[in-house]
C-alpha positions as CSV (number, residue, x, y, z in Angstrom):
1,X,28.5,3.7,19.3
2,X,25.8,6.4,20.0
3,X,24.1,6.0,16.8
4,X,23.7,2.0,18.0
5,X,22.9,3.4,22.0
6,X,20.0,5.9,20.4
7,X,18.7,2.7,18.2
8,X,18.7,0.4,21.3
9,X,16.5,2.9,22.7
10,X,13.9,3.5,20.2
11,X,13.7,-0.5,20.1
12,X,13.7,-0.9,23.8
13,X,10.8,2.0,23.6
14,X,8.9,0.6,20.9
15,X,8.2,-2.8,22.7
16,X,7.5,-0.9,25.8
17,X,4.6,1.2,24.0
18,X,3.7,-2.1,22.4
19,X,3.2,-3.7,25.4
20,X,0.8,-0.8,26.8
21,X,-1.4,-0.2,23.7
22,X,-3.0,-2.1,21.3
23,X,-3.5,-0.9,18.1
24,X,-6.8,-1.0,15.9
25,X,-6.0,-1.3,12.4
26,X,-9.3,-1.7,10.4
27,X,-10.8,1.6,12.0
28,X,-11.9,4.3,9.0
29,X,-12.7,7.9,10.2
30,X,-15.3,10.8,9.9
31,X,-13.0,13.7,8.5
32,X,-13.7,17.8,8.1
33,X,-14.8,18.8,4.8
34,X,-16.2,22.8,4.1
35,X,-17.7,24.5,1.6
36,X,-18.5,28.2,1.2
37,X,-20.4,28.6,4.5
38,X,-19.5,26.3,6.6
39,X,-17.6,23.2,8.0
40,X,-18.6,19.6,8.6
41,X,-17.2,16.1,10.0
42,X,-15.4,15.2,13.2
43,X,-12.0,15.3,14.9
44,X,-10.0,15.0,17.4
45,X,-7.6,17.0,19.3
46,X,-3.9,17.5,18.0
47,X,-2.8,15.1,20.8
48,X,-6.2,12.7,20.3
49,X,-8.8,12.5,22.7
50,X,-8.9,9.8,25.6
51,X,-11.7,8.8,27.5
52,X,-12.9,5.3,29.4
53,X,-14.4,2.6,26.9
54,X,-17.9,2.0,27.4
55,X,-20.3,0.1,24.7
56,X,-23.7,1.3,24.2
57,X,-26.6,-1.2,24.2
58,X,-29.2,0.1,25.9
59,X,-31.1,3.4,26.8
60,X,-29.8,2.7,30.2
61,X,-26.3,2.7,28.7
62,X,-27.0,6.0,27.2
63,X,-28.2,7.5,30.6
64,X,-25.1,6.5,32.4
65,X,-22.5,7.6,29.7
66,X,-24.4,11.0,29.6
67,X,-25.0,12.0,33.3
68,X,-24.5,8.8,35.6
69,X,-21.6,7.7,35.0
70,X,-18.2,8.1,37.5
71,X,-16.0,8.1,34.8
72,X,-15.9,10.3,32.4
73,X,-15.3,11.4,29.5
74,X,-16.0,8.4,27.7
75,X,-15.2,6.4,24.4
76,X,-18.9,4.9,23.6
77,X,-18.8,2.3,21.2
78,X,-21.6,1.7,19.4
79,X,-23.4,-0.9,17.0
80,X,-24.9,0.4,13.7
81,X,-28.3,0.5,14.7
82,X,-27.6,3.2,17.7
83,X,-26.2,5.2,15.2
84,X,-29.2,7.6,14.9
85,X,-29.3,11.5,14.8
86,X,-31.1,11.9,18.0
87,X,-28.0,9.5,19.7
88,X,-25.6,11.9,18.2
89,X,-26.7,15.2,18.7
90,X,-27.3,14.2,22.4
91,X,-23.6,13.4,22.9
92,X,-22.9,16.1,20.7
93,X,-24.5,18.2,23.0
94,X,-22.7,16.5,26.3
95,X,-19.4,17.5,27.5
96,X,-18.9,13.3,28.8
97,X,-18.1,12.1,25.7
98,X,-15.0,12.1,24.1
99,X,-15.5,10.2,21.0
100,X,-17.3,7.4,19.1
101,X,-16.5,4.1,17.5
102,X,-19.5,2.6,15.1
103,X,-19.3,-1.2,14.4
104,X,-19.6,-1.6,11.0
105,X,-22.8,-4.1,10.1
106,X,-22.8,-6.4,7.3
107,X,-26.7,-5.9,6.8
108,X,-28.3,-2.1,6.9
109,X,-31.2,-1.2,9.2
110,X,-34.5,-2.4,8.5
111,X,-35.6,0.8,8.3
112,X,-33.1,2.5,6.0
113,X,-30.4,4.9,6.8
114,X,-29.1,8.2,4.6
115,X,-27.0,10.7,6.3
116,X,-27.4,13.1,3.6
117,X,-30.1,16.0,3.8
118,X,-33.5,15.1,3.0
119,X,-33.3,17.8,-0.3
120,X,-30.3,17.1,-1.7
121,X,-27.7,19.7,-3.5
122,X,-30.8,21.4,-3.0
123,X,-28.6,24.5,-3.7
124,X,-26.7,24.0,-6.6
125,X,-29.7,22.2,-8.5
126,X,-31.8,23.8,-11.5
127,X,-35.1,25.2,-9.3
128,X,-34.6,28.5,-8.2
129,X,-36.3,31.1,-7.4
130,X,-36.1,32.3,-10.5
131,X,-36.7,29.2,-12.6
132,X,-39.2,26.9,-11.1
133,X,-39.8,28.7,-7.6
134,X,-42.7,26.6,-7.2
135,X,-40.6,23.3,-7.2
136,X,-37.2,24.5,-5.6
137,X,-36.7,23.9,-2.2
138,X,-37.6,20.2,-2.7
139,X,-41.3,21.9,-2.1
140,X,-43.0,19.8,-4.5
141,X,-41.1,16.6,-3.4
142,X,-39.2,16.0,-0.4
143,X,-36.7,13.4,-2.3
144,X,-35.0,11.7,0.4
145,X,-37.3,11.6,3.4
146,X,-34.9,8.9,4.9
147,X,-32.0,11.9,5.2
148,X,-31.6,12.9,8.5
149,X,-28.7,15.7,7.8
150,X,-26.3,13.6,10.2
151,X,-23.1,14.3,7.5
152,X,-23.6,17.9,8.1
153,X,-23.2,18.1,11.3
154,X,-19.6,19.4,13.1
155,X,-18.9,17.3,15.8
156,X,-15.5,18.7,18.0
157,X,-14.8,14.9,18.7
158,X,-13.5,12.2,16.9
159,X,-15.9,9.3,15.0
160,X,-14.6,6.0,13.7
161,X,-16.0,3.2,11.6
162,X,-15.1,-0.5,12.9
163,X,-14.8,-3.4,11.3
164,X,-16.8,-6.0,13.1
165,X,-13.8,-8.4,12.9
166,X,-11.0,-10.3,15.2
167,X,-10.2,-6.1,16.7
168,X,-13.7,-5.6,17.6
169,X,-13.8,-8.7,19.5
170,X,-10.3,-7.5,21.4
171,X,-12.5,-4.7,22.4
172,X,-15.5,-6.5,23.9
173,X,-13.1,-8.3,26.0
174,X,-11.5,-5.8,27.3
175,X,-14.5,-3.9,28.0
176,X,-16.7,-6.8,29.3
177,X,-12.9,-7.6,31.6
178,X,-12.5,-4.2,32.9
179,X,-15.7,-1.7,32.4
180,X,-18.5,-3.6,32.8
181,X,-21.1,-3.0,35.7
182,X,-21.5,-5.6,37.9
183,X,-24.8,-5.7,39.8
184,X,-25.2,-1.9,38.7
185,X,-22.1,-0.9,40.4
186,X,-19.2,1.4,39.1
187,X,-16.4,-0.5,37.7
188,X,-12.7,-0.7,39.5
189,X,-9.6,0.4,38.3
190,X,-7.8,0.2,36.3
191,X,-10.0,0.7,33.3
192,X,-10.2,0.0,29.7
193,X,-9.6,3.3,27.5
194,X,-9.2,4.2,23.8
195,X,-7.5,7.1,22.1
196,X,-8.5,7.9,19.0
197,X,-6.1,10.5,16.7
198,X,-7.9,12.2,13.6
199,X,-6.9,15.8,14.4
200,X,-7.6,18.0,10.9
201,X,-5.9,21.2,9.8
202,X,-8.2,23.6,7.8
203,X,-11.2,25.3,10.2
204,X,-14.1,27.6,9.4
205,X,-15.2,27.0,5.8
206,X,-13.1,26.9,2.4
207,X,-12.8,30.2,2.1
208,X,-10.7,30.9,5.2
209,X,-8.9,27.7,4.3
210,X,-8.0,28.3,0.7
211,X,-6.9,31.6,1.5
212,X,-4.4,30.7,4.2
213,X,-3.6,28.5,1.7
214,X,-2.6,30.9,-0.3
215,X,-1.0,33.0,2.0
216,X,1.6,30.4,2.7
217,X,2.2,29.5,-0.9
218,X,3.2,33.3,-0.9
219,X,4.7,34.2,2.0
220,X,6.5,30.4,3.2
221,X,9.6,28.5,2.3
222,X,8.0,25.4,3.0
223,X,3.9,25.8,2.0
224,X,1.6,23.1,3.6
225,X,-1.8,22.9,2.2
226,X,-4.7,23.0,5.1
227,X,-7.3,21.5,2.7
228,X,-7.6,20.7,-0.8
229,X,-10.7,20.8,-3.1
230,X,-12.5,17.8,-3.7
231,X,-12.3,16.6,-7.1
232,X,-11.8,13.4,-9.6
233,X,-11.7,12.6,-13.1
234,X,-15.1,11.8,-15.5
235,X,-15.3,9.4,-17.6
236,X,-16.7,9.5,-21.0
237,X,-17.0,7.9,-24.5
238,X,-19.0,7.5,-27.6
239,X,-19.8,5.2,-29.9
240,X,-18.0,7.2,-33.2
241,X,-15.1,8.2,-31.9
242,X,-14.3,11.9,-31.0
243,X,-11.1,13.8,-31.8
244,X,-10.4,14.8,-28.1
245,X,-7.2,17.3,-29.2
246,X,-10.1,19.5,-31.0
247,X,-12.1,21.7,-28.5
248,X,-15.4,23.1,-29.2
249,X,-18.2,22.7,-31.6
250,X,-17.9,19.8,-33.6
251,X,-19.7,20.3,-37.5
252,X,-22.4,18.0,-38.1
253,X,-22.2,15.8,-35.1
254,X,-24.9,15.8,-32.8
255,X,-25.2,13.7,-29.4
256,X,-27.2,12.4,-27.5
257,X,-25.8,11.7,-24.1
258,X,-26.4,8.8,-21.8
259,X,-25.2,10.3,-18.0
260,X,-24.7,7.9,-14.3
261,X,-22.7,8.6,-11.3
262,X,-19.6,7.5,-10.0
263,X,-20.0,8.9,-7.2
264,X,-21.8,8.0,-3.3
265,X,-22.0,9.6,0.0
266,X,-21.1,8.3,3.4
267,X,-20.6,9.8,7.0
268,X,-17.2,7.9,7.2
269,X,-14.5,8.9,4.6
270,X,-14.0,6.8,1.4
271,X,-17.1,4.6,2.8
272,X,-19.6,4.4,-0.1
273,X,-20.7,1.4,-1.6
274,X,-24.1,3.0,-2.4
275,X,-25.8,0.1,-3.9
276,X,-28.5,1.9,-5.5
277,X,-27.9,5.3,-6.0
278,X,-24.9,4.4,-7.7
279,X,-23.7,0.8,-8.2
280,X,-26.8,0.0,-10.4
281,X,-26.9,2.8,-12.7
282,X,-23.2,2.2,-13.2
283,X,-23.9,-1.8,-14.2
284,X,-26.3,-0.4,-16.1
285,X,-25.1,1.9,-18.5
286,X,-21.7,-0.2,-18.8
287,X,-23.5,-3.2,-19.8
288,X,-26.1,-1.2,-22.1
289,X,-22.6,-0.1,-24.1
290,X,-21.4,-3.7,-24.2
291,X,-24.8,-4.5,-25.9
292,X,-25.0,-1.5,-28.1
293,X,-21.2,-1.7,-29.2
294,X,-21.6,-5.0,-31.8
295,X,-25.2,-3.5,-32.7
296,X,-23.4,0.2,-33.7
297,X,-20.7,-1.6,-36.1
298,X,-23.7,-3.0,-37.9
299,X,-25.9,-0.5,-38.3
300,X,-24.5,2.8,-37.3
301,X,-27.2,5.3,-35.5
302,X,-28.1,8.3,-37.1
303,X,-26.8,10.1,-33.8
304,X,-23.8,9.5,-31.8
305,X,-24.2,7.7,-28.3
306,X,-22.4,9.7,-25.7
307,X,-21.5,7.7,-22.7
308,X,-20.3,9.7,-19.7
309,X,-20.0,8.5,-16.0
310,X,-19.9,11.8,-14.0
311,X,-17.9,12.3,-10.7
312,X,-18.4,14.1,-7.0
313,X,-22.4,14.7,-7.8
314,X,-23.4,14.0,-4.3
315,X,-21.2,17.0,-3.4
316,X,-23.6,19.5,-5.3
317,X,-22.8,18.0,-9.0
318,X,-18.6,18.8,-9.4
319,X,-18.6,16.7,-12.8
320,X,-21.3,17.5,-14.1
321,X,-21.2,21.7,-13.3
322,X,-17.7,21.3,-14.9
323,X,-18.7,19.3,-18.1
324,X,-21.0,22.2,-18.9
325,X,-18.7,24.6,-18.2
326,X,-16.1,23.4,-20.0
327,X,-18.9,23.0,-22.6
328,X,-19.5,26.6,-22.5
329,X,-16.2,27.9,-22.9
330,X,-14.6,25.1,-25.8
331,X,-12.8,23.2,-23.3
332,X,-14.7,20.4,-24.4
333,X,-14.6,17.9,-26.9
334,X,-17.9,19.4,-27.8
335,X,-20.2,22.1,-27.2
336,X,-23.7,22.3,-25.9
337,X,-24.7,22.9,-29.6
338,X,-24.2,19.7,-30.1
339,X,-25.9,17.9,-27.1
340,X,-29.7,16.7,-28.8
341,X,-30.7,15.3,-25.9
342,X,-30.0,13.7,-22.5
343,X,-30.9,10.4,-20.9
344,X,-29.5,9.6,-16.9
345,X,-29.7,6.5,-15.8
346,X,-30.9,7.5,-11.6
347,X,-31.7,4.6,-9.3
348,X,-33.3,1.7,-10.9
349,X,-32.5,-1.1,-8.0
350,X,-35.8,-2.8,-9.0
351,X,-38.0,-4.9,-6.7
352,X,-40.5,-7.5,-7.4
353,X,-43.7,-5.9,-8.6
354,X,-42.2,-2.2,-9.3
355,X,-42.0,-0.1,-12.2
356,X,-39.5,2.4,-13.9
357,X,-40.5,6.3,-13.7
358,X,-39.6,8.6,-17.1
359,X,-38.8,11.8,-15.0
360,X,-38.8,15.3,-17.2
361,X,-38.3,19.4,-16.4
362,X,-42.1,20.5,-16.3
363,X,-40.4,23.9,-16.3
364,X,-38.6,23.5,-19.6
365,X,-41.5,21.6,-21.3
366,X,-42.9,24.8,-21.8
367,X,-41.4,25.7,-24.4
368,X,-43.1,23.5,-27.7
369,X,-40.0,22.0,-29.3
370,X,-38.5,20.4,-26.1
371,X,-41.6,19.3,-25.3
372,X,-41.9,17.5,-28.5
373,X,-38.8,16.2,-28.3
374,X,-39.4,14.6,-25.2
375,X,-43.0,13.4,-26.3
376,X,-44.4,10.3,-26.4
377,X,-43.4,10.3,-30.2
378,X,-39.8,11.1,-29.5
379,X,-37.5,10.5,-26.2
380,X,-40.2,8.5,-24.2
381,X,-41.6,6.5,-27.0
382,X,-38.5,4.5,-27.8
383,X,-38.5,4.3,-23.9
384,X,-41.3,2.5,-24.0
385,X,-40.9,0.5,-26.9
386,X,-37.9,-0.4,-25.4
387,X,-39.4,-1.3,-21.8
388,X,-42.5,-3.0,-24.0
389,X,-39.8,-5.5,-25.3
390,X,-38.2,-6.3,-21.8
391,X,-41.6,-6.7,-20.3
392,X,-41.4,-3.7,-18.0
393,X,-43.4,-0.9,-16.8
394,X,-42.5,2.3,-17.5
395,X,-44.5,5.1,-16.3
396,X,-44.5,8.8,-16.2
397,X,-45.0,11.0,-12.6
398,X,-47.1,14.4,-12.7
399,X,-46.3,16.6,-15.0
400,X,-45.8,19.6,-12.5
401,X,-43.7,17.5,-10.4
402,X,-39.8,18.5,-10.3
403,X,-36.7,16.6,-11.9
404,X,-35.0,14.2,-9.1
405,X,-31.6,15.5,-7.8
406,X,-29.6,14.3,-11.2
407,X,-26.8,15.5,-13.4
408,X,-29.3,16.3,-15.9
409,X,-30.2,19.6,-14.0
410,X,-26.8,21.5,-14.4
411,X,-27.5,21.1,-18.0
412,X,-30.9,22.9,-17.4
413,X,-28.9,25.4,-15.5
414,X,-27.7,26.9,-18.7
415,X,-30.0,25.5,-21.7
416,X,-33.6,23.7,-22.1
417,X,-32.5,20.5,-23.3
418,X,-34.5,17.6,-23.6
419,X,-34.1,15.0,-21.5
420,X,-35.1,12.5,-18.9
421,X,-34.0,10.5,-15.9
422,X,-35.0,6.6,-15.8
423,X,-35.8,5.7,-11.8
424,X,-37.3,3.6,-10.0
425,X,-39.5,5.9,-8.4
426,X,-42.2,7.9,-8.8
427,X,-41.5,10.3,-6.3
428,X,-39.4,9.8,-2.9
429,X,-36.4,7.8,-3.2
430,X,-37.3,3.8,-2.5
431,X,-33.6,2.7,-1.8
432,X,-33.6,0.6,1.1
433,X,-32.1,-2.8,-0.6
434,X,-31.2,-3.7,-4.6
435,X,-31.7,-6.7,-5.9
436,X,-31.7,-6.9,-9.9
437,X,-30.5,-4.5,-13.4
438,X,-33.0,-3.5,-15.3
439,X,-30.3,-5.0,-18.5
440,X,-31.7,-8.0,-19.6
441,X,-28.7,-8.9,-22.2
442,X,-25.5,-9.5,-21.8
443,X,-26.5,-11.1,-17.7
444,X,-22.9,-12.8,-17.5
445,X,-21.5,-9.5,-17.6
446,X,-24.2,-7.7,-15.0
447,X,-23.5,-10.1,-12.6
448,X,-19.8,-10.2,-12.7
449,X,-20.2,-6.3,-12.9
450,X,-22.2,-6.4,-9.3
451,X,-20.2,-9.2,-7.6
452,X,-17.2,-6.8,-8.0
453,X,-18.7,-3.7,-7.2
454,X,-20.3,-4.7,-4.3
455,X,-19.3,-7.7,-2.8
456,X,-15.2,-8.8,-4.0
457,X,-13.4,-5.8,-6.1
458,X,-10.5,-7.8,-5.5
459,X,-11.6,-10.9,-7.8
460,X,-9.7,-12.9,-10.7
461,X,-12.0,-10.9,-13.4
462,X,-11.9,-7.5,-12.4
463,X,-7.9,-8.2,-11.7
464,X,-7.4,-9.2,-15.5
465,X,-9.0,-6.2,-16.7
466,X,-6.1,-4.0,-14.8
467,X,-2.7,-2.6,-15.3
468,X,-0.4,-4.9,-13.7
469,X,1.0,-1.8,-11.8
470,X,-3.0,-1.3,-10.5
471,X,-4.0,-4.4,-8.6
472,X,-4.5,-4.3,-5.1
473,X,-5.2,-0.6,-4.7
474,X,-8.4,1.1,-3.3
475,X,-12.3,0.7,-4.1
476,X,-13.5,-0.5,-7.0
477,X,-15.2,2.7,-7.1
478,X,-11.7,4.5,-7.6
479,X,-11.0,6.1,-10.8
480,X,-8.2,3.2,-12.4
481,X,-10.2,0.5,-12.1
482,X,-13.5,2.0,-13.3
483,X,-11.4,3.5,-16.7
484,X,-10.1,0.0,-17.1
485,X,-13.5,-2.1,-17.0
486,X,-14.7,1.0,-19.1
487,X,-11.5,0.3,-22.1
488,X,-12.6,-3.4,-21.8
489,X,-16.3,-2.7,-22.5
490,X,-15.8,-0.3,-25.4
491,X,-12.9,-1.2,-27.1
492,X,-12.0,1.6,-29.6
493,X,-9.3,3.7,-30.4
494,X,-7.1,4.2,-27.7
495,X,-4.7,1.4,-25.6
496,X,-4.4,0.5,-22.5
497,X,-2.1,-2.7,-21.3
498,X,-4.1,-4.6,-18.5
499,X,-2.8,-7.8,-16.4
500,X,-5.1,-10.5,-18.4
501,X,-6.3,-13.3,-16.9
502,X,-4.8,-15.4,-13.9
503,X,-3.2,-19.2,-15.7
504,X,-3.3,-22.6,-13.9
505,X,-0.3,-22.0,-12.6
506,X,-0.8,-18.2,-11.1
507,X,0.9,-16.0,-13.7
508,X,-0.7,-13.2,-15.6
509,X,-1.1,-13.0,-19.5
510,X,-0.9,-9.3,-19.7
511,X,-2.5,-7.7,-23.3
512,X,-3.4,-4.7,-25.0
513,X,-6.7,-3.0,-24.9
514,X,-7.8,-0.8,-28.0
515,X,-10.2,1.6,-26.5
516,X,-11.6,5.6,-27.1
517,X,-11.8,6.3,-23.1
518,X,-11.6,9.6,-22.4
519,X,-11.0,11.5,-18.7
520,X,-12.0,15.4,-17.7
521,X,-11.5,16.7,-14.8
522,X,-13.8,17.0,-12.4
523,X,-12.6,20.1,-10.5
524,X,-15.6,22.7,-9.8
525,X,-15.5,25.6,-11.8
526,X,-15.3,27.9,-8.9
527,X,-11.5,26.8,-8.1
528,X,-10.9,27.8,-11.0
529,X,-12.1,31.0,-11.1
530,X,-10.9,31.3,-7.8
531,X,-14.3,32.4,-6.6
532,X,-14.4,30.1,-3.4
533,X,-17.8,31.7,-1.7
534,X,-19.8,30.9,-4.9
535,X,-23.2,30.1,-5.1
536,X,-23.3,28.7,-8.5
537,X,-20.5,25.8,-8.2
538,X,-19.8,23.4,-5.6
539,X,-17.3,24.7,-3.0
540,X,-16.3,21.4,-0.9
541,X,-13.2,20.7,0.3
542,X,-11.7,18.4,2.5
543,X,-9.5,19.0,5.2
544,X,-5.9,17.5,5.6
545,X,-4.4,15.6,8.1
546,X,-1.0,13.8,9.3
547,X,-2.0,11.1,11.7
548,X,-5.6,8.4,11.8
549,X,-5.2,6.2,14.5
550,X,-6.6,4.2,17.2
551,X,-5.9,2.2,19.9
552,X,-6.8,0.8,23.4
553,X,-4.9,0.2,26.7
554,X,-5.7,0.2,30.7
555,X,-5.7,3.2,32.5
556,X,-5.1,3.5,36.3
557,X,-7.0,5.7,38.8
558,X,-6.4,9.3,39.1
559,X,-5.5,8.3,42.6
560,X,-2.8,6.0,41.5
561,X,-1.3,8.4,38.8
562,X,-1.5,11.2,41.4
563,X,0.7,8.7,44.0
564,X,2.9,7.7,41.0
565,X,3.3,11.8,40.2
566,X,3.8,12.8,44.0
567,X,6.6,9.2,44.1
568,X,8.3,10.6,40.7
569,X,8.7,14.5,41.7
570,X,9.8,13.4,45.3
571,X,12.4,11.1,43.9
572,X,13.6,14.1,41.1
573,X,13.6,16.6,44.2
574,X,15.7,13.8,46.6
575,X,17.5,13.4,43.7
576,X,18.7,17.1,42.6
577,X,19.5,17.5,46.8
578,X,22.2,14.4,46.5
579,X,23.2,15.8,42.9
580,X,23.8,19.0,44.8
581,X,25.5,17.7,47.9
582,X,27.7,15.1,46.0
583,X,28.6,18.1,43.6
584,X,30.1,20.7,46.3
585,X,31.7,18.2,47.9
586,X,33.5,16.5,45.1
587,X,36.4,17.5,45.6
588,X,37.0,16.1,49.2
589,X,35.0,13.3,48.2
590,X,36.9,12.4,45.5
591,X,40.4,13.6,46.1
592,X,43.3,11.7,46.3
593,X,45.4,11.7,49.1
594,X,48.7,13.3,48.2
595,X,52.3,12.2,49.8
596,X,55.2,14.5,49.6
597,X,57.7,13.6,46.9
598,X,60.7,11.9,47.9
599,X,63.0,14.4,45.7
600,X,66.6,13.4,45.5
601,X,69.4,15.5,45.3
């Protein structure tokens, strides 16, 4: 009977709270992540922050949320096009603001948009000053010009990403119902409000957090983990197959490996499509090893093809740092010895009229044999034989100008090998739109490749190419469904049971997928030294968290809830005094009168 009372309860609470609050489901937060130095990201308070919904659309908007405004703090919701640094760091700056909530736009701004740094992994990157010191520093090139530095930013309040869908309409209304000025006077009460919850655990940088991690792991009976280090698997295959129980240096093989990134950045967590940076070197190099594969069997090349997608570079190159490490100390499948040469697909989003940039280490060229290696009579002449047959321009930048960011460096961090990096620019980064692979075989499979990265991951072809037990979880850009499109596209020596492809009458024909796939881990090298201030690997982590959530509901005056608080405490106190009274005289209130027993005798 009490277990039954307790659940009445919670139901009878539940549609109460469901009645007050509605909740936003599509909503995607900014979230804390640190390295060795310092912390970046938003969130909220352990309770989430509150404040009075207001949507920005003007300067005048601004102006009243930041100083004119009755009510504050507020909850400003925003289009994508506000979202600009100087926007930010003003409320940043302001005490009136307790959060943000940025509509998510199908189309970018004109102008372009990077929240990274204008020099990126500036740090971790081969220039020093002690190799290069005239090019590190971005000095000779500022690469991203477009990067305003807004992901590095700590902001003490919560930011959330909207989908501009049937909940972002819900919000309108009830703003445009409740908040909105009429004839530029204050709204009435009561008022629409939104609480956002994104409160994070780890603080300071991932030093302090890793070693309070620690600490509990030692000291608790129940260890919780404030942050964990960010990290993924690479990805990696060649063309003769590799025995990956063998570590080290391999006799007689030598390699020449053809790099991209998985990886993109965003302000908002697990928000990158990053069209251009990433999407089209991936399409690339996957459908260049779909063309190559039937050419190999036929006529084998002298050197083995090394295909390897590497993972977390935007946070100051994790895979790659931890290929070559593991390269160093024969945790490999092979050793730097036998890396000939390198070739990283950058970003090659072409545009009408543009050409492709061959982008070399002036540094390293110094030295005679990588120079001739990378010569017009070795690495960039079959380039541009290549490009001559595919009736593109391929052109080479200054030779005193610097390597772009790229995977390609971290090699150069511990060896001069020859190498390039194919972009589309000469210099500054161009990626404002994409439009078209520079692949020009195999285009059924480019374009199937870009309408599920980019537009419908969940799609009938992408689906067949999955475990059965994989469909329907995360971005395309997660590890499973990558590692399956990449069995599909190789097929060699290991197997892999995907889902097939949807019948008439909506079943599966699941098959087997002979592949030589491989996976690495993409874990920094400094977590596993347990060096978490180091300068030479990336130190990022991300913080944890219990609870993202938001919702919206009305509000009363303070007034109000001050008449409801004084009502509430005088009804307790009125209450306690007839508790009281009733309770010391209970007993001649509740007596019974007694009579005398009639007692016989």
């Amino acid at each position: 009977m009490y277990v039954c009372f307790l659940s009445v309860i919670a139901v009878r609470c539940s549609s109460v709270e469901q009645k007050i609050y509605v909740e936003l489901n599509s909503t995607v937060p900014c979230v804390r992540l640190l390295n060795a130095t310092h912390q970046i990201g938003c969130q909220s308070s352990i309770s989430g922050d509150t404040g009075v919904l207001h949507v920005l659309e003007t300067e005048a908007d601004l102006d009243w949320i930041l100083s004119t405004g009755p009510h504050p703090p507020y909850m400003v919701v925003m289009e994508a096009a506000f979202f600009t640094r100087s926007t930010m760091v003003k409320m940043k700056n302001s005490s009136r603001v307790a959060g943000v909530a940025v509509i998510k736009s199908n189309t970018g701004p004109t102008e372009g948009f990077s929240p990274h740094t204008s020099c990126p992994n500036q740090n971790t990157g081969v220039y020093t000053e002690h190799y290069g010191p005239e090019l590190a520093n971005c000095n000779n090139t500022v690469w991203n010009p477009l990067g305003n530095g807004l992901s590095y930013e700590d902001f003490a309040f919560p930011i959330f990403s909207l989908k501009d869908d049937n909940q972002t309409q819900v919000i309108r209304k009830c703003y445009e119902d409740h908040n909105m000025r009429m004839n530029g006077s204050a709204p009435q009460y009561p008022l629409c409000a939104m609480q956002l919850f994104s409160h994070m655990h780890a603080v300071t940088d991932t030093v302090t957090c890793m070693r309070r991690t620690d600490l509990q792991n030692s000291f608790s009976i129940n260890p919780e983990k404030l942050c964990d280090p960010l990290s993924d698997f690479n990805v990696w295959t060649s063309i003769r197959p590799l025995n990956n129980s063998i570590k080290g240096h391999k006799e007689n093989e030598s390699v020449v490996i053809a790099a991209a990134r998985l990886d993109g950045r965003s302000f908002f967590w697990d928000i990158a499509p990053s069209a251009e940076g990433t999407v089209s070197s991936i399409v690339t190099l996957l459908a260049a090893a779909q063309a190559l594969y039937p050419v190999a069997l036929e006529a084998p090349p002298q050197r083995n093809i090394f295909f390897t997608f590497f993972q977390g570079e935007a946070f100051d190159y994790i895979g790659s740092s931890r290929m070559v490490y593991d390269m160093e100390n024969s945790k490999f499948v092979i050793d730097l010895d036998n890396v000939h040469s390198l070739l990283e697909i950058g970003q090659i989003g072409l545009r009408n009229g543009q050409s492709l940039w061959m982008h070399s280490d002036p540094v390293s060229r110094k030295n005679t044999t990588v120079n001739k290696q990378v010569s017009e009579k070795e690495l960039k002449g079959r380039e541009n034989r290549i490009a001559s047959s595919l009736n593109l321009s391929l052109n080479e930048p200054s030779a005193t100008q610097a390597l772009p960011p790229s995977s390609f460096q971290r090699f150069l961090r511990v060896r001069p090998v020859p190498g390039l990096v194919l972009a589309d620019h000469q210099a500054s980064f161009t990626n404002r739109c994409w439009t078209r692979s520079i692949v020009a075989n195999g285009v059924l499979i480019v374009a199937k490749l870009l309408y599920g990265f980019l537009i419908m991951s969940n799609n009938s072809w992408f689906s067949s190419l999955l475990p059965p037990e994989a469909l329907g979880r995360g971005s395309i850009l997660g590890l499973g469904k990558t590692l399956s499109l990449l069995c599909f596209l190789f097929q060699l020596y290991s197997y892999s049971w995907v889902s097939g492809p949807v019948s008439v009458n909506g079943t599966t024909d699941p098959y087997c997928v002979r592949s030589s796939v491989h996976l690495s881990k993409a874990l920094s090298p400094a977590f596993e030294l347990t060096d978490y201030g180091s300068r030479e690997y990336s130190t990022w982590t991300e913080s944890r968290w219990k609870t993202i959530r938001a919702r919206i509901f009305l509000v009363a005056s303070p007034q109000l809830e001050m008449m409801t608080l004084g009502v509430g405490v005088a009804v307790l106190l009125v209450s306690l005094v007839v508790t009281y009274f009733i309770s010391s005289k209970a007993e001649l209130l509740f007596s019974a009168t007694r009579e005398p027993p009639n007692t016989t005798y």
